[in-house]
C-alpha positions in Angstrom: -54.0 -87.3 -9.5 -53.1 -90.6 -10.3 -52.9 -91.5 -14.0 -54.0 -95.0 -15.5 -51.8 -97.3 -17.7 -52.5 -95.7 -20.9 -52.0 -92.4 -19.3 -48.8 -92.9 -17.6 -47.5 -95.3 -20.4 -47.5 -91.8 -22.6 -46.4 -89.5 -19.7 -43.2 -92.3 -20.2 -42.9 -92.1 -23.5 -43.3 -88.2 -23.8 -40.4 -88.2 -21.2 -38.1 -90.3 -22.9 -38.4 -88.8 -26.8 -37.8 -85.3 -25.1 -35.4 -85.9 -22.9 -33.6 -87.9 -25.9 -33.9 -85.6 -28.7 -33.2 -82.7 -27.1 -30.2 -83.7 -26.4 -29.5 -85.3 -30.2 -30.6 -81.6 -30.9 -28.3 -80.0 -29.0 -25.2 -82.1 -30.2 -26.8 -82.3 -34.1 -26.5 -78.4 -34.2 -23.7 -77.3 -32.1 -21.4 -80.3 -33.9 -22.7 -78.7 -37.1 -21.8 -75.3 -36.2 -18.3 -76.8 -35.2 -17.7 -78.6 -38.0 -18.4 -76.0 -40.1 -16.1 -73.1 -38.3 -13.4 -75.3 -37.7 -13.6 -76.2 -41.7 -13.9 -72.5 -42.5 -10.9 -71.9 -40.7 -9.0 -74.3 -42.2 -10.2 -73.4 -45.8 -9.8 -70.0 -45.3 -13.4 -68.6 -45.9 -14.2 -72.0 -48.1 -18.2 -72.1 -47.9 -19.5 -74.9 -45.8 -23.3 -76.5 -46.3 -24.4 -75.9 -42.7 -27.7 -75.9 -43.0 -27.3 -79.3 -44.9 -25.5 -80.9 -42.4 -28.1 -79.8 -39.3 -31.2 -80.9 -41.1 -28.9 -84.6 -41.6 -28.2 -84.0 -38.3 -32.1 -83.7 -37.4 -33.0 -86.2 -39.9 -31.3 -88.8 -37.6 -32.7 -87.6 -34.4 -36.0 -88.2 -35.9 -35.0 -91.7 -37.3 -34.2 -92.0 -33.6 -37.0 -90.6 -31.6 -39.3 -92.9 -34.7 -37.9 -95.9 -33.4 -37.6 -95.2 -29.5 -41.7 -94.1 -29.8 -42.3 -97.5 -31.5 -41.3 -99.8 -28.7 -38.9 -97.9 -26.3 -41.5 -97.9 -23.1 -41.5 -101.3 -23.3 -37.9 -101.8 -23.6 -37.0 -101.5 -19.5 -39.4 -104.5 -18.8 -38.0 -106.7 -20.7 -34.1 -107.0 -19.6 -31.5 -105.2 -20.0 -29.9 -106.9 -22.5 -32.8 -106.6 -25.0 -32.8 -102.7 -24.1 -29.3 -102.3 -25.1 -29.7 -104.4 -28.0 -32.3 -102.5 -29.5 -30.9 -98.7 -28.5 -27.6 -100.3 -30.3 -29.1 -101.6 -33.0 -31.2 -97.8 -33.5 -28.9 -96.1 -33.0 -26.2 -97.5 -35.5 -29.8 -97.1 -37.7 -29.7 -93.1 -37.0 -26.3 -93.1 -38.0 -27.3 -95.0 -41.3 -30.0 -91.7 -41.9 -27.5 -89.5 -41.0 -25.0 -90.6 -43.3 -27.5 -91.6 -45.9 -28.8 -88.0 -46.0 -25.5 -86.2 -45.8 -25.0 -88.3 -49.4 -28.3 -86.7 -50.3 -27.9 -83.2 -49.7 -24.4 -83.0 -51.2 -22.5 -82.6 -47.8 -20.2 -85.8 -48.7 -19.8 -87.9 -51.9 -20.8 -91.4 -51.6 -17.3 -92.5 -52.3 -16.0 -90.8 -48.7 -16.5 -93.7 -47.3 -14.3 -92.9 -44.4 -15.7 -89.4 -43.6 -19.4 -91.4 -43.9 -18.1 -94.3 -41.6 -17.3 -91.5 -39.2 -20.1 -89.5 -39.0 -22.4 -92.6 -38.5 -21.0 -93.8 -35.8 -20.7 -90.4 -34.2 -24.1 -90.0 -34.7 -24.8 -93.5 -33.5 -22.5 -92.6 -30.4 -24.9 -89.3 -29.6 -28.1 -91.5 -30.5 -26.9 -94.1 -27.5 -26.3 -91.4 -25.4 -28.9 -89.5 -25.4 -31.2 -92.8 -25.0 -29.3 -93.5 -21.7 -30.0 -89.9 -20.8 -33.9 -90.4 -21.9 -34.1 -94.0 -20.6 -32.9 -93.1 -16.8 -35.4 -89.8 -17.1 -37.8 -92.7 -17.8 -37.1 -94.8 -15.4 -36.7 -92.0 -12.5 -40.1 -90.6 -13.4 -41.4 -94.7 -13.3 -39.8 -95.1 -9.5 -41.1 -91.7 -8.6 -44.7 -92.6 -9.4 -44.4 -95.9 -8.1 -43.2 -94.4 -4.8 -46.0 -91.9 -4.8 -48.5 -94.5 -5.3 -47.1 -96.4 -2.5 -47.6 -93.4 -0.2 -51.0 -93.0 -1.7 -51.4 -96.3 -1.0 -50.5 -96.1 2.7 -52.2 -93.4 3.4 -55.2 -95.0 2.3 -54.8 -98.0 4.5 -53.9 -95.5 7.3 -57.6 -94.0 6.9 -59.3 -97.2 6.6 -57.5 -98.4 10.2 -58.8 -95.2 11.4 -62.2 -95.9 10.1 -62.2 -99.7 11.4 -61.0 -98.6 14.8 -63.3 -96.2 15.3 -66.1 -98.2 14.2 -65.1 -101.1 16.2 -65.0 -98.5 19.4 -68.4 -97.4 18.3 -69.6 -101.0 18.2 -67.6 -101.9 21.5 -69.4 -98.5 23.0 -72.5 -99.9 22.3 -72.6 -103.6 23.2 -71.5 -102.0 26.7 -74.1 -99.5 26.8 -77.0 -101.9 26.1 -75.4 -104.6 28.4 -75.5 -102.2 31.1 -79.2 -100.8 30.3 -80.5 -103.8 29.3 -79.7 -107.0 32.0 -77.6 -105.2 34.5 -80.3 -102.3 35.1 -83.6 -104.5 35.1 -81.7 -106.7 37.4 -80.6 -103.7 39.8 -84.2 -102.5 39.5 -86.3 -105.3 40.4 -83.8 -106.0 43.1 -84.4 -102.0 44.5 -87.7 -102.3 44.2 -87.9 -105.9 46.4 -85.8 -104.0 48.9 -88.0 -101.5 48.9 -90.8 -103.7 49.8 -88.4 -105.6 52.2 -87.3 -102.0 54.0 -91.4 -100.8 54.6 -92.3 -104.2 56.1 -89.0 -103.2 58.2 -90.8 -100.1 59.1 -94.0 -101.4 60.3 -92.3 -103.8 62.6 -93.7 -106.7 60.5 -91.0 -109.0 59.4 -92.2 -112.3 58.6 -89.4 -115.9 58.1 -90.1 -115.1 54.3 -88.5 -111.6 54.5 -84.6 -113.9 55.2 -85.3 -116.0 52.5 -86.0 -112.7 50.0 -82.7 -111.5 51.5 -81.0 -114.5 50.6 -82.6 -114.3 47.0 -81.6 -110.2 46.6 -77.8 -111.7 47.6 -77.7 -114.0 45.0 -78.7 -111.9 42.1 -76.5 -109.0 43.1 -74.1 -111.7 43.0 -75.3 -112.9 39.7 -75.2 -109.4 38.0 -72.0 -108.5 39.5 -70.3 -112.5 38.5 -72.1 -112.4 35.2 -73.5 -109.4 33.7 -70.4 -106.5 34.7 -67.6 -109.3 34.2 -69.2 -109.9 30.7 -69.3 -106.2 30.1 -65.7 -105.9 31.1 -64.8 -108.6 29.0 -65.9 -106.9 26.1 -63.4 -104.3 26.9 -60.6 -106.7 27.9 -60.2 -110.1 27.5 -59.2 -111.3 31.3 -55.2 -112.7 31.8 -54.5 -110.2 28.9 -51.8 -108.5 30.8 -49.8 -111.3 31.6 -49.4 -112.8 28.2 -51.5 -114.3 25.2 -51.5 -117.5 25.8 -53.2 -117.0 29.8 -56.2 -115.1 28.3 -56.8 -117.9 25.5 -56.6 -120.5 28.2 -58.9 -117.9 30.7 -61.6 -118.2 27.5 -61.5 -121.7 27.1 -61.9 -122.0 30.8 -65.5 -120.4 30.6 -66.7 -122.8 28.4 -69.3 -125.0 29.6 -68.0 -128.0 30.4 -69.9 -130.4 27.9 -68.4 -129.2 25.5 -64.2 -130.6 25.5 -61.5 -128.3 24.3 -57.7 -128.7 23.3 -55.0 -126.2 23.6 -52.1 -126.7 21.8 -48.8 -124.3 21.9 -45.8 -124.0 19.9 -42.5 -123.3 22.0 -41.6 -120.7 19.5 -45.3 -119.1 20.7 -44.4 -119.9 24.1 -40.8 -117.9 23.9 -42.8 -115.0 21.8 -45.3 -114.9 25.0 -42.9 -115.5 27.9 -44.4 -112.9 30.9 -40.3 -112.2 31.4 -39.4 -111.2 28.0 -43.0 -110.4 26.3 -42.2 -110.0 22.3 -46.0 -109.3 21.9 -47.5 -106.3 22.4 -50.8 -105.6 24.0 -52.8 -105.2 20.2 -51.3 -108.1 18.6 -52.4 -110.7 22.0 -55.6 -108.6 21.7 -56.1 -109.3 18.3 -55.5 -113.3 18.7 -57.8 -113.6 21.7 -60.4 -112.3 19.7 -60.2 -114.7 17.0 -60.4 -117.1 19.2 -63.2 -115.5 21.0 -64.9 -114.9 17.7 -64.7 -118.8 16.5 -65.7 -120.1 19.7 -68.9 -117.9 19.9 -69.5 -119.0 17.0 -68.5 -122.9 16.9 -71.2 -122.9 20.5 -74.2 -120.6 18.8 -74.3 -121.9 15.2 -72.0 -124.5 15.0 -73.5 -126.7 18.1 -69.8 -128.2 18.9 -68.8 -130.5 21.1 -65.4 -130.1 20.3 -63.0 -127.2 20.0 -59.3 -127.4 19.1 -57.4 -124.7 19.3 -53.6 -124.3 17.8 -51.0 -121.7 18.5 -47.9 -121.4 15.7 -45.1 -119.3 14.3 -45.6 -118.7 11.1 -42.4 -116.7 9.9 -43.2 -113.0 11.3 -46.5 -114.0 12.5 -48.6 -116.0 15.3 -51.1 -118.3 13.3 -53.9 -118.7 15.1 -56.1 -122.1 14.4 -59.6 -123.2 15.7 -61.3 -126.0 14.9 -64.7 -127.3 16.3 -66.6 -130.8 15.4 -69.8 -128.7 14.5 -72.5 -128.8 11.8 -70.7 -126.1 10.1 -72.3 -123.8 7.8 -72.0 -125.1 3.9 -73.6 -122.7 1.4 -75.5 -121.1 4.4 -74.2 -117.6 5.2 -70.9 -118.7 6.8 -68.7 -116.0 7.9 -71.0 -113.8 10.5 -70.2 -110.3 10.7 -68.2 -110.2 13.7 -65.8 -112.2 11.7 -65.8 -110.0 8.7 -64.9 -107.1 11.1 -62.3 -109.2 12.4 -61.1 -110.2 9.0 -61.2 -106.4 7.8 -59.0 -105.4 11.0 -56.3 -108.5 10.5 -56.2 -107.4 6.9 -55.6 -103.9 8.1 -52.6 -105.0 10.3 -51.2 -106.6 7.6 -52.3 -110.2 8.4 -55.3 -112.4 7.1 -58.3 -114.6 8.4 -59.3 -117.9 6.1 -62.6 -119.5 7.1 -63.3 -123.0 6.0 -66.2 -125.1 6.8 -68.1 -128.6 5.2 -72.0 -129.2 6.2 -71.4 -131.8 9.1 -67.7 -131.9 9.2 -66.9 -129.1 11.1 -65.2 -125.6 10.9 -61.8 -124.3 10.7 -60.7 -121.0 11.0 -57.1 -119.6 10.9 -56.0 -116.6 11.1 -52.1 -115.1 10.6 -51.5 -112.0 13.4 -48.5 -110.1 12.2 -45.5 -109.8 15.2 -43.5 -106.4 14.8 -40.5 -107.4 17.1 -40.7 -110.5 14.0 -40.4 -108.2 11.6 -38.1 -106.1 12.3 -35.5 -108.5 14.1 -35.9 -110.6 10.4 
């Protein structure tokens, strides 16, 4: 379960007055009990106030354990030099208690100003300590949580790339699926069924000149469904030139664009090196994962954005590949901008540890650029 602020500022603080006065305790009473045999000894039988030197004893670890409550979970965060400034300066102020109340429960006159001077600054030395004792306690139990939340925290993320991924294979799944039942099939139909027609004038030894030219028609729109309706459905699946590098398939998708509309490619050689064919430091998701935010922007720049121009930029940026597209469009102002292809893309980039920032002015255009995280980047860096 993890606990809020409040919650875990008190677990701290819990941790670090136990940990620190059990062991002021465990000094207070078995120094008392020393002191007060070796004295006996020594005095041969003399009576020694025990019990008034362990409640002094305790009556500093209070004075102690008072003052750590007060501020000591703050203490860590604010440098190290104000932590041991304040543990020094309470713990000389235990040994001030201690001292004060051996005075008052007659275990010293106030005129043993030696003995006194001794016993506070053995009692300061336990207070300090003890506080080192309770502050690393503290502090382990801090870094323990903190690393537990960071698990927590991965494992989350872990789910939620699960989740996208398997939604974007459902969505993938079912852009093929009605591809392929919706244009290929009526296409393949109505062709079937002309051949049909075309195979029962056959039959009754009545072909007629219009029959070739039907032929000729059936050819071309096999050849249309086979050129455009199954290469767009294997497109969806994966981007063409994919295999040979990044920069390929990006140049393959430009390619397709009609050709009143002029686009730019431009390439880093850093990008270049990263996406050399010979010595590929890209793998397959992270080229994936660019092409598509370039496919995404320039679907978009042609449906909405009515461009005539797209620009699109290839960078390093540190341990990434920036990605840049910008078209000469209407853009989309305060009208819905981001459509929700891009939001699924911006959710997956933002699972992979990257990020997608969309920009746009009414009649100036849009810009989008995205940062694709490289492993090989990040772990050669």
């Amino acid at each position: 379960m993890r606990l809020g602020p409040q919650d875990a500022d008190r677990a701290d603080r819990w941790a670090l007055l136990f940990t620190t006065g059990s062991v002021m305790a465990v000094f207070s009473v078995g120094a008392a009990a020393q002191t007060a045999y070796v004295y006996s000894a020594l005095a041969e039988g003399a009576g020694v106030p025990v019990g008034a030197r362990i409640a002094a004893n305790l009556g500093a670890v209070v004075a102690m354990l008072a003052l750590l409550g007060w501020r000591g979970t703050e203490l860590p965060a604010r440098g190290s030099w104000r932590l041991v400034t304040w543990v020094m300066a309470a713990g000389l102020l235990a040994g001030l208690c201690r001292a004060g109340l051996q005075v008052l429960f007659g275990v010293y006159d106030a005129d043993h100003l030696r003995a006194l001077a001794i016993d506070l600054m053995s009692a300061a030395a336990v207070a300090w300590i003890a506080s080192a004792i309770g502050f690393t306690t503290m502090r382990g139990r801090r870094r323990l949580r903190a690393q537990i939340e960071h698990a927590a925290r991965g494992q989350v993320q872990i789910e939620l790339a699960l989740a996208a991924l398997q939604h974007e294979e459902v969505r993938v799944r079912r852009e093929v699926a009605e591809g392929l039942h919706g244009s290929v099939q009526q296409r393949l139909v109505l062709a079937v069924a002309r051949l049909d027609r075309l195979a029962e004038r056959l039959g009754r030894g009545s072909v007629e000149p219009a029959d070739l030219d039907m032929l000729a028609e059936l050819r071309a729109e096999l050849e249309t469904v086979r050129e455009a309706d199954i290469r767009a459905t294997s497109r969806m699946l994966y981007p063409d030139q994919l295999e040979v590098g990044m920069v390929p398939a990006i140049r393959a998708l430009l390619a397709r664009i009609p050709t009143s509309v002029n686009t730019r490619l431009g390439v880093a050689p850093e990008v270049r090196t990263l996406d050399d064919p010979a010595a590929p430091q890209l793998s397959q998701g992270e080229r994936l994962l660019a092409v598509r935010v370039v496919e995404e922007a320039v679907s978009n720049a042609l449906r909405h954005g009515r461009a005539e121009l797209i620009e699109v930029r290839l960078s390093r940026d540190a341990g990434a590949v920036q990605v840049s597209v910008w078209d000469d469009g209407v853009g989309f102002g305060d009208r819905p901008g981001p459509a929700s292809g891009t939001a699924r893309l911006a959710d997956r980039l933002r699972l992979a540890g990257g990020e997608l920032r969309l920009s746009s002015v009414p009649g100036d255009g849009t810009q989008v650029v995205a940062r694709v995280p490289v492993e090989s980047l990040r772990l050669n860096g």
